[in-house]
N, CA, C and O of each residue as an XYZ file, in Angstrom:
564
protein
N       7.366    -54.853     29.752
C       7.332    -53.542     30.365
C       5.998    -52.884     30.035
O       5.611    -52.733     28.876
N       5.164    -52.414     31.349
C       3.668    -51.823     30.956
C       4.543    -50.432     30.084
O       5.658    -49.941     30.259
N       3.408    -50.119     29.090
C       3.497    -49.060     28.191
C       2.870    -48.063     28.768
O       1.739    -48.320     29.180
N       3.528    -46.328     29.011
C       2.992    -45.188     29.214
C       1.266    -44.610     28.408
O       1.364    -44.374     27.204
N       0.484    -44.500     28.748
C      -0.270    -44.222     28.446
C      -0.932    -42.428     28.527
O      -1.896    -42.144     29.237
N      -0.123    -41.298     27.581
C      -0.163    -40.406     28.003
C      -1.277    -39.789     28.400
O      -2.286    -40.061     27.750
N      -1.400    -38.906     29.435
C      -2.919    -38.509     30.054
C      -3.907    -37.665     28.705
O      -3.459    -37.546     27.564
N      -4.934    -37.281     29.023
C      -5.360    -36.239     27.886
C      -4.725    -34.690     27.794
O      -4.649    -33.953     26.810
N      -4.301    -34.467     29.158
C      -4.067    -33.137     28.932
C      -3.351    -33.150     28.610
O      -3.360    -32.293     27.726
N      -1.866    -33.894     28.684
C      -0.844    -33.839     27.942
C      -0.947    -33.740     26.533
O      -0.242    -32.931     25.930
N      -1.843    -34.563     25.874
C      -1.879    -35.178     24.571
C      -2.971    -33.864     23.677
O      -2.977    -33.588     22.478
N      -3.579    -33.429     24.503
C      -3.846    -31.984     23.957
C      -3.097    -30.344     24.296
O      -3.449    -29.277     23.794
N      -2.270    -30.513     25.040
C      -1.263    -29.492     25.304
C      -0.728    -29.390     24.300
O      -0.619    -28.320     23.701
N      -0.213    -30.653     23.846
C       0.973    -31.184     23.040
C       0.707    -30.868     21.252
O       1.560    -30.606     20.405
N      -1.109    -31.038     21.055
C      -1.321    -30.018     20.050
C      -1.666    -28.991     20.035
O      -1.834    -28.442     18.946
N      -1.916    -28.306     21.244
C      -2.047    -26.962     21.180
C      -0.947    -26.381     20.816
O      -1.039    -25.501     19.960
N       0.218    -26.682     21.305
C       1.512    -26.099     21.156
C       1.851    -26.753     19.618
O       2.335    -25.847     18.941
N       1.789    -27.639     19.073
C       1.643    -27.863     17.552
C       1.019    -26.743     16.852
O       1.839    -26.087     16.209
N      -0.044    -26.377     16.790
C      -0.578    -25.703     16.124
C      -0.298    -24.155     16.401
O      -0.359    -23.355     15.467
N       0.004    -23.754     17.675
C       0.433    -22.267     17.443
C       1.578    -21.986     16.779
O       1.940    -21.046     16.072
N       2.302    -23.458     17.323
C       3.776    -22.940     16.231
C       3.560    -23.311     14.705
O       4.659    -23.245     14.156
N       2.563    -23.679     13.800
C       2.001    -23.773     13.030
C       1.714    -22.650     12.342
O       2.125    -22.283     11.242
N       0.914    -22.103     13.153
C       0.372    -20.790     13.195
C       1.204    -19.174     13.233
O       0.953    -18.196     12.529
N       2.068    -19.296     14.124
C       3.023    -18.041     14.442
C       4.095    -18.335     12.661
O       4.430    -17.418     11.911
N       4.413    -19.922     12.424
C       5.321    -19.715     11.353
C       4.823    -19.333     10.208
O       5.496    -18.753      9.355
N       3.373    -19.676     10.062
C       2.265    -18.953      8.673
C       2.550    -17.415      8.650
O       3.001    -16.848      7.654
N       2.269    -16.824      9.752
C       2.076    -15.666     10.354
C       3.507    -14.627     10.078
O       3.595    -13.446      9.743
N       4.575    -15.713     10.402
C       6.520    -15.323     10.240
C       6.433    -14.673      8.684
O       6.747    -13.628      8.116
N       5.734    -16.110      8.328
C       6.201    -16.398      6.435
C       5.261    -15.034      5.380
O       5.498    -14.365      4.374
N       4.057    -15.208      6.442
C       3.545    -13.369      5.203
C       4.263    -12.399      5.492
O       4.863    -11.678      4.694
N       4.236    -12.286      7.205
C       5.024    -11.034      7.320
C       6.839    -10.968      6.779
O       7.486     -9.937      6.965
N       7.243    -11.769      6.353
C       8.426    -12.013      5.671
C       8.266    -11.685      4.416
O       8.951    -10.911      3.747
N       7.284    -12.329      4.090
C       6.712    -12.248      2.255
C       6.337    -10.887      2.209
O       6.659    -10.400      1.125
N       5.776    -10.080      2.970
C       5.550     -8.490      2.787
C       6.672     -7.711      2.766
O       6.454     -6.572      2.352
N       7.912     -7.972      3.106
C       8.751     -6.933      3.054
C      10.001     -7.737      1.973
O      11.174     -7.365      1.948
N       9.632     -8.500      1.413
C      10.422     -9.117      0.166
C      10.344     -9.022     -1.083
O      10.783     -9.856     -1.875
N       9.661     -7.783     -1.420
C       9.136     -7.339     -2.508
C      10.622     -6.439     -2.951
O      11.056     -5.602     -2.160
N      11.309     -6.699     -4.241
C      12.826     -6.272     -4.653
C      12.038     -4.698     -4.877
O      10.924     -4.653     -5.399
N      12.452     -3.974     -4.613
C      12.767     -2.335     -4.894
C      12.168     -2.078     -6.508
O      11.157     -1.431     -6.781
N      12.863     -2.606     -7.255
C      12.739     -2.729     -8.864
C      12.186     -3.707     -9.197
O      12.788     -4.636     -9.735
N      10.517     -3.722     -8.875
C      10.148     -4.823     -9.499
C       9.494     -4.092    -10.497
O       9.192     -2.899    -10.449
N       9.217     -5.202    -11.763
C       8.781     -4.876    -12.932
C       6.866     -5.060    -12.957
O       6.159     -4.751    -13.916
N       6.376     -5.640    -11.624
C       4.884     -5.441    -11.609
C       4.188     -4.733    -10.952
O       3.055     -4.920    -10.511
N       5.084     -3.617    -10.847
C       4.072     -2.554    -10.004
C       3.439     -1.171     -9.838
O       4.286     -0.362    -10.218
N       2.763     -0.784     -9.596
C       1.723      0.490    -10.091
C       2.323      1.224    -10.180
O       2.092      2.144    -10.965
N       3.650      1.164     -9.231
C       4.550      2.760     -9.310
C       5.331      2.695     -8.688
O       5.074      2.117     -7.632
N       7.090      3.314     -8.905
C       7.873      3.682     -7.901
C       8.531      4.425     -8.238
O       8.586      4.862     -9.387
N       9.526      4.915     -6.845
C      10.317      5.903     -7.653
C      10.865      6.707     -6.095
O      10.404      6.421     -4.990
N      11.737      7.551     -6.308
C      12.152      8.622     -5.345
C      10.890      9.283     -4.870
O      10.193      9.785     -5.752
N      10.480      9.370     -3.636
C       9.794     10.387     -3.125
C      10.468     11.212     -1.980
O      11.503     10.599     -1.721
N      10.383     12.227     -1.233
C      10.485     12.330     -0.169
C       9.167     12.370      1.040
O       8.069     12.924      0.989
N       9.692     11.685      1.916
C       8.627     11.766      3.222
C       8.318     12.186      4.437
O       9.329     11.903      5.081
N       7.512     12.717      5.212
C       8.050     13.510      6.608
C       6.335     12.600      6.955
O       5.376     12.172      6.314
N       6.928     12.730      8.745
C       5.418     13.111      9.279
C       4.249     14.157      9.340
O       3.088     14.079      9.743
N       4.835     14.947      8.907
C       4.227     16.103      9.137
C       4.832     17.464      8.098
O       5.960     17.547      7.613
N       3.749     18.402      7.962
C       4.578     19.478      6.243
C       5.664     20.338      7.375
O       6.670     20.918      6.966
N       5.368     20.309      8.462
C       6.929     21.215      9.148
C       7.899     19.861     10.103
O       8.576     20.077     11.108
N       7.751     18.881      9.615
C       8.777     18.046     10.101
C       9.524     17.637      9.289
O       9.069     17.652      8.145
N      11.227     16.997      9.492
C      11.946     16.990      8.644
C      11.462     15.970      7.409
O      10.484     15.230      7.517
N      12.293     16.052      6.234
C      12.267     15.306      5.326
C      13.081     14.380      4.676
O      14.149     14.715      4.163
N      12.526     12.903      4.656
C      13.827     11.549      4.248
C      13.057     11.454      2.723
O      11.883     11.505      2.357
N      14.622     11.256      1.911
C      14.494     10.730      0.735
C      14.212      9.189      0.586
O      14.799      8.294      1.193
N      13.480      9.089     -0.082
C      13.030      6.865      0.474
C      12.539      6.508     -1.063
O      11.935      7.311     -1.774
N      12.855      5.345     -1.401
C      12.425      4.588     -2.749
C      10.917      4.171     -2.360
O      10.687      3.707     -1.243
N      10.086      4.317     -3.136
C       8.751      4.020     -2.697
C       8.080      3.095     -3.977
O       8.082      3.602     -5.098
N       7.467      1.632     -3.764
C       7.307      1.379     -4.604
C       5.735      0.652     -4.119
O       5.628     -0.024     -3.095
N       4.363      0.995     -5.245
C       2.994      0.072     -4.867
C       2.898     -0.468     -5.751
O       3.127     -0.253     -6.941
N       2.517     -1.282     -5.154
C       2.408     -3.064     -5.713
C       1.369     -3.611     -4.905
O       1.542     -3.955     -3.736
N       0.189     -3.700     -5.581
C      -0.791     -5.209     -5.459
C      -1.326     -3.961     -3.577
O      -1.095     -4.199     -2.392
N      -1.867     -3.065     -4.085
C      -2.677     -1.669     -2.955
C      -1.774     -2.181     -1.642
O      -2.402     -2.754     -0.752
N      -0.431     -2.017     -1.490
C       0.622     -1.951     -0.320
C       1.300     -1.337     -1.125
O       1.497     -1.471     -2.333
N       1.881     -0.187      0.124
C       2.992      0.906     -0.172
C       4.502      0.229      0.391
O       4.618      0.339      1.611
N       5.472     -0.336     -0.188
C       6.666     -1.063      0.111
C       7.583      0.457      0.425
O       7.635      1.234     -0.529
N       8.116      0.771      1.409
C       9.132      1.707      1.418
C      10.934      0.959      1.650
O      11.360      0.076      2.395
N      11.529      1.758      0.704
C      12.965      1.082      0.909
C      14.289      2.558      0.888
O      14.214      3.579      0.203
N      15.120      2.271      1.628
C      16.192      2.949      1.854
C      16.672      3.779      0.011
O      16.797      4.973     -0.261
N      16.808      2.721     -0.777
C      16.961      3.156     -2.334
C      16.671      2.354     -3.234
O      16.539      1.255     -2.696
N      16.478      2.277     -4.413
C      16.161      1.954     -5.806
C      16.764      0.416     -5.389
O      15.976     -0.529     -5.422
N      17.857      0.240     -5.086
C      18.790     -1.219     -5.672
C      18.131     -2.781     -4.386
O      18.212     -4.008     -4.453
N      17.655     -2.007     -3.582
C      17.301     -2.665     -2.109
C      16.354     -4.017     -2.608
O      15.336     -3.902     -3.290
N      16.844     -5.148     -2.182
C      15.392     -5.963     -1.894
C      14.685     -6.122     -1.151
O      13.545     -6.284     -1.586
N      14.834     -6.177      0.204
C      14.151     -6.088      0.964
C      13.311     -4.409      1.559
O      13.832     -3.335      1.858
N      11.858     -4.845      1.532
C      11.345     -3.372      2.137
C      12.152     -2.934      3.648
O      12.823     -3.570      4.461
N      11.786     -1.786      3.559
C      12.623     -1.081      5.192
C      11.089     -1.460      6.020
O      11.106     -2.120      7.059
N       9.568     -0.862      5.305
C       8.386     -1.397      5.843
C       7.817     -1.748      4.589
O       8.515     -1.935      3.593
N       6.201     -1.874      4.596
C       5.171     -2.081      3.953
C       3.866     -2.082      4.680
O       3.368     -2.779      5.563
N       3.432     -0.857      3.857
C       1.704     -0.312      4.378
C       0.669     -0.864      3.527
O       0.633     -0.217      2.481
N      -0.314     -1.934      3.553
C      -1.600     -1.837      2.917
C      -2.196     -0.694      2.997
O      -2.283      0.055      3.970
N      -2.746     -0.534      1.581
C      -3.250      0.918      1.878
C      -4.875      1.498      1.514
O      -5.327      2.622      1.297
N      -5.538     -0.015      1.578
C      -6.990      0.188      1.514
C      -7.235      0.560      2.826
O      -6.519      0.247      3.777
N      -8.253      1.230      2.882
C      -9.041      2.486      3.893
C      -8.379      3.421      4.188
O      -8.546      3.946      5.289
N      -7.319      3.963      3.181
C      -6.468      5.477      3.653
C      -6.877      5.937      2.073
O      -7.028      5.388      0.981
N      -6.966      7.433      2.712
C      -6.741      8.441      1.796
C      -5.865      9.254      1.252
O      -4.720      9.506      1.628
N      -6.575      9.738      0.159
C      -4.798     10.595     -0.220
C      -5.395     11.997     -1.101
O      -6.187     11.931     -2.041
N      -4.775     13.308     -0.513
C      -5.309     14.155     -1.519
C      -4.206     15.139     -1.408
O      -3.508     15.257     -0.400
N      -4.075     15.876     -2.546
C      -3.221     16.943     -2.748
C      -2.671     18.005     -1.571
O      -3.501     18.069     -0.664
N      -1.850     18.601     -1.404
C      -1.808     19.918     -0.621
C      -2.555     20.603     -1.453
O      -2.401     20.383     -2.654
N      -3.737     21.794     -0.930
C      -4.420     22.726     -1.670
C      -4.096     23.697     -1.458
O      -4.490     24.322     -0.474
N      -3.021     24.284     -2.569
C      -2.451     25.409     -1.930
C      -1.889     26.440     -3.348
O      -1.624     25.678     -4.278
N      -1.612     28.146     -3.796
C      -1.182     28.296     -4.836
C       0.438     28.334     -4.699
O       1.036     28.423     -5.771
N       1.106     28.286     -3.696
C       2.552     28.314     -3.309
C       3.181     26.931     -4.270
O       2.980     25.722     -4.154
N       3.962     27.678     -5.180
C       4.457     26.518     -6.150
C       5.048     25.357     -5.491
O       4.790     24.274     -6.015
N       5.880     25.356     -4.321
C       6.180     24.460     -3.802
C       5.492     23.608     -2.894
O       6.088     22.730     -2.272
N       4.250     23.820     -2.779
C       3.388     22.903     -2.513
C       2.788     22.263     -3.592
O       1.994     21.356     -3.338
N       3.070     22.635     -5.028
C       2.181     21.790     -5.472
C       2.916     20.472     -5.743
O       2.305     19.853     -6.615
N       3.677     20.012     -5.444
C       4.041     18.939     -5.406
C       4.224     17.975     -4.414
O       4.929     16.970     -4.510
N       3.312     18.457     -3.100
C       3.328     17.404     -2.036
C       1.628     17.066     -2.405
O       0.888     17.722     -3.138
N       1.351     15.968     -1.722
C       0.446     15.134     -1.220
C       0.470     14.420      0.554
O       1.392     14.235      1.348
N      -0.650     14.234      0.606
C      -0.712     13.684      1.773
C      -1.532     12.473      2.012
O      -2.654     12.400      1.510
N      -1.062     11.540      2.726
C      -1.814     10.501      3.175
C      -2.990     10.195      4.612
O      -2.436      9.972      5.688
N      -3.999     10.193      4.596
C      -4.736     10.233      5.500
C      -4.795      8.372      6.083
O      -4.880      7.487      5.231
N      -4.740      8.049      7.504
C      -5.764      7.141      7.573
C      -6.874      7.628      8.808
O      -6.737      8.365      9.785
N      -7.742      7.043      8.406
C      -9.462      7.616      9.188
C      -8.935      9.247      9.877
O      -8.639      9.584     11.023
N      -8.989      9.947      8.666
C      -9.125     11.527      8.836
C      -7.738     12.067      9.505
O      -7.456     13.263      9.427
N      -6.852     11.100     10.192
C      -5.491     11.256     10.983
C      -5.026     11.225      9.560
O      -5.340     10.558      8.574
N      -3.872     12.512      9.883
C      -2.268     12.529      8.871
C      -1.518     11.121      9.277
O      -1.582     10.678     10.424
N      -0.870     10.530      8.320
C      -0.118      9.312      8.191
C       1.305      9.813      7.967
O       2.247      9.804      8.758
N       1.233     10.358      6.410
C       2.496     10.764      5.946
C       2.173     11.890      5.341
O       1.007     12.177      5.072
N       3.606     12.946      4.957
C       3.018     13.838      3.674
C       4.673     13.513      2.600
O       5.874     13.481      2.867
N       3.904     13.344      1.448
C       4.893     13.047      0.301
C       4.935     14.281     -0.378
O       4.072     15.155     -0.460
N       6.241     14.210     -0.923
C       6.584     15.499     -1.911
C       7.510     14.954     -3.276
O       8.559     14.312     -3.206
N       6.998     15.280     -4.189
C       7.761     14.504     -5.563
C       8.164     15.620     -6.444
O       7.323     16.475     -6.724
N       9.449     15.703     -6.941
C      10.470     16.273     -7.500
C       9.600     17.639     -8.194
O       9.940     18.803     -7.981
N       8.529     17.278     -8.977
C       7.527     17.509     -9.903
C       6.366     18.031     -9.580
O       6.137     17.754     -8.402
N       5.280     18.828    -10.185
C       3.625     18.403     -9.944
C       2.985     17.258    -10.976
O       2.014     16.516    -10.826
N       3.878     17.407    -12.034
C       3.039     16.086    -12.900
C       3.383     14.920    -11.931
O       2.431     14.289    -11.474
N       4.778     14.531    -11.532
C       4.658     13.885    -10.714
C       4.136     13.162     -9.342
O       4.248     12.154     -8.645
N       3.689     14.030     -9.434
C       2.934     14.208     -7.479
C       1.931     14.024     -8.042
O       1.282     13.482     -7.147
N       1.214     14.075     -8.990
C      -0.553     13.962     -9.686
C      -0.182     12.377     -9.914
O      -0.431     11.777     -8.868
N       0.245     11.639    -10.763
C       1.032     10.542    -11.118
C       0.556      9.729     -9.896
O      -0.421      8.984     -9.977
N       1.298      9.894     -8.714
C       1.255      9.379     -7.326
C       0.186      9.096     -6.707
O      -0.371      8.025     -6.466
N      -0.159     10.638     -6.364
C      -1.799     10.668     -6.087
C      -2.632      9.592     -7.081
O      -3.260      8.777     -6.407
N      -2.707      9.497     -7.838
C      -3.923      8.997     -8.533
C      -3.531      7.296     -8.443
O      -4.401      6.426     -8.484
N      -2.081      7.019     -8.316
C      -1.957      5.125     -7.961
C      -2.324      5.228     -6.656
O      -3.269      4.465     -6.457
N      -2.024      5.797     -5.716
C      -2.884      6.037     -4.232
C      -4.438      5.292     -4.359
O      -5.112      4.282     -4.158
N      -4.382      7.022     -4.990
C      -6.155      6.418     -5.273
C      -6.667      5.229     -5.650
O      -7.686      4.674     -5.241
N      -5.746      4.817     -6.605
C      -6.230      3.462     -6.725
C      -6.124      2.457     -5.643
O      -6.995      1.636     -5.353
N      -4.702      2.638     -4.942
C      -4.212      1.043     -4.431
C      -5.256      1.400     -2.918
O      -5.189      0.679     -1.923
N      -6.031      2.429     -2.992
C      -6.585      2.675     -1.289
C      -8.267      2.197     -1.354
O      -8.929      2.476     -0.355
N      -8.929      1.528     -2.433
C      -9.998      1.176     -2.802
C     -10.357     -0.506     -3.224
O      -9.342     -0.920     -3.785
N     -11.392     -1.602     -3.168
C     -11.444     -2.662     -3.905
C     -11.584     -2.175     -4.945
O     -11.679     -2.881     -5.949
């Protein structure tokens, strides 16, 4: 029986489609690996209860927030393993509300390129300083 001799285009279709699915499952496996970071992990810059809004007159959700390795992991609560998201957070900023109204001194806000992102508010002002300043860090090499 003569033997099939597959054409070229086939035989390069055939790795093209190899390699994207190669590619898309690399691609599956970080973006999987980014939101698998447990709630309570013991290596990371900071977590804890914050609350978050889009905006200082939009409503406000209570969310477990934990940075680890300059990504902000957000989760529903403390016990969660899996993130709800996760933000890298080099090239965003972060600076205080500047304000003397006591209840501002415990929000912060997140900038990316000069746009509002988020604004955080923590129980505390030592706390909210605390925050701010792992920001600062995790938003820099």
């Amino acid at each position: 029986a003569p033997r099939e001799i597959p054409c070229m285009c086939t035989y390069l279709a055939n790795k093209l489609i190899h390699s994207c699915t190669k590619y898309k499952e690399k691609l599956q496996s970080a973006h999987y690996c980014l939101f698998q970071v447990s709630a309570n992990t013991g290596a990371s810059s900071m977590s804890g209860y914050l609350y978050r809004s889009k905006g200082i007159k939009k409503p406000w959700k209570r969310l477990w927030f934990v940075i680890q390795e300059k990504v902000l992991y957000t989760y529903a609560a403390s016990e969660d393993v899996a993130a709800l998201e996760s933000q890298p957070l080099l090239g965003f900023t972060v600076s205080e509300v500047q304000d003397d109204l006591p209840e501002l001194k415990v929000m912060f806000q997140l900038f990316h390129k000069r746009t509002l992102f988020y604004v955080f508010k923590a129980d505390d002002p030592h706390t909210a300083r605390r925050w701010v300043e792992v920001f600062q860090e995790a938003t820099v090499l």
